[in-house]
C-alpha positions in Angstrom: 108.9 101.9 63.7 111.6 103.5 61.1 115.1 104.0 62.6 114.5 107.8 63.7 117.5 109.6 64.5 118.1 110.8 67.4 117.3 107.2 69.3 115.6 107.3 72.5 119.2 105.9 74.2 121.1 108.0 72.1 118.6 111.1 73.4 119.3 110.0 77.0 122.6 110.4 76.8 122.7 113.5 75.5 120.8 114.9 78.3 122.7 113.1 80.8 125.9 114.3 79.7 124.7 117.7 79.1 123.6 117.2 83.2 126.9 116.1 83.8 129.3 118.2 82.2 127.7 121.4 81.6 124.8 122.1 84.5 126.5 119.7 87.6 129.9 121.3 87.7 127.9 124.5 88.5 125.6 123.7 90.9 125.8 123.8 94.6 123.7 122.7 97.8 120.4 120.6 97.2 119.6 121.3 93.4 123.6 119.6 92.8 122.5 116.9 94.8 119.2 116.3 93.2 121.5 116.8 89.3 123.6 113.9 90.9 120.2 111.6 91.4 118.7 112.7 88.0 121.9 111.9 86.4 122.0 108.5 88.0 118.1 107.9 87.0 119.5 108.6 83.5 122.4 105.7 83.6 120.1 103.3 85.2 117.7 103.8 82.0 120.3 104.0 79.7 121.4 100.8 81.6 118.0 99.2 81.9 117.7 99.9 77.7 120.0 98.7 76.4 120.3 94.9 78.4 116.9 95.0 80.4 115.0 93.0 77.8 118.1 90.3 77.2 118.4 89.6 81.3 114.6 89.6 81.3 114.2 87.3 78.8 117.8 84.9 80.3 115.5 85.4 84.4 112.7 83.8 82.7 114.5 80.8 81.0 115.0 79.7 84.4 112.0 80.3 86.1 110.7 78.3 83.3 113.2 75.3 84.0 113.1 75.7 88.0 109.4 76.0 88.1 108.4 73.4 85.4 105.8 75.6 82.7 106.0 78.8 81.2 104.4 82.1 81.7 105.1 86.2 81.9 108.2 87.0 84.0 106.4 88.5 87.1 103.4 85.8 87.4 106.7 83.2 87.1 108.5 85.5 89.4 105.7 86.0 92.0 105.3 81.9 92.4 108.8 81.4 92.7 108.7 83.7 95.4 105.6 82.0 96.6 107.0 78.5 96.6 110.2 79.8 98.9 108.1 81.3 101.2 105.6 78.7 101.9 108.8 76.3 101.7 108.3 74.2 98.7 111.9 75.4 97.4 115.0 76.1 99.3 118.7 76.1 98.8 118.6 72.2 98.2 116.7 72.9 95.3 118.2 72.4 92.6 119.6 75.6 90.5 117.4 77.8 92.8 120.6 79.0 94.5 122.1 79.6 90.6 119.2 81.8 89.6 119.1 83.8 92.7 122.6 84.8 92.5 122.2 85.6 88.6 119.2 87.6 89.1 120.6 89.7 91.4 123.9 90.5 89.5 121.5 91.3 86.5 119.9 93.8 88.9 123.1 95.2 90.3 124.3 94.9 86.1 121.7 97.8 85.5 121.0 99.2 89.0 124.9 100.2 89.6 127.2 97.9 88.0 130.2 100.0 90.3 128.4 98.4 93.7 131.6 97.2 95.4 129.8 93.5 96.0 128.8 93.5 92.4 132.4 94.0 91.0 134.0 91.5 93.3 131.6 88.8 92.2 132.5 89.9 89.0 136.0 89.1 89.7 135.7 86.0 91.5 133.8 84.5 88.4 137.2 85.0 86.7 
């Protein structure tokens, strides 16, 4: 596909911040509130475009190397999640506990990347 301008990010953001600088500020009751949550749809979108496809492609390097063979993300996601419920992995396995904790973050990354848990693991990684 040709390099169309506007892009679809750069198309989200201009609606977003037309949502939140020109149609928030004068908005009151339940239709403000429901702005807010279609402005934060939009930044999670924005978020999820422009590093969803790098994390999802870094979460399934190592559900390849945890569980041994390759596959799609959710089939190697789904028997991970198998294998610790039926108890074939647990914390003692090894780099289970390292992928957990990165998938999360790369969750909370696109998600909301201001989650007060999120930014003090960021810190303590410093």
């Amino acid at each position: 596909m040709t390099t169309d301008r506007p892009s679809a990010p750069e198309l989200l953001e201009a609606v977003r911040e037309f949502l939140e600088t020109e149609v928030q500020p004068n908005l009151e009751g339940s239709v403000a509130f429901h702005t807010r949550v279609a402005v934060n749809v939009l930044k999670i979108v924005e978020r999820e475009l422009a590093n969803g496809l790098t994390l999802a492609v870094e979460e399934k390097a190592r559900l390849v190397e945890l569980l041994g063979h390759d596959g799609d993300l959710d089939t190697l996601a789904n028997e991970l999640t198998e294998a610790i419920r039926a108890g074939r992995m647990d914390v003692r396995t090894s780099g289970l506990t390292e992928h957990l904790r990165s998938t999360t973050m790369a969750k909370l990354a696109i998600d909301n990347p201001r989650y007060e848990s999120y930014q003090r693991a960021l810190r303590e990684d410093r």
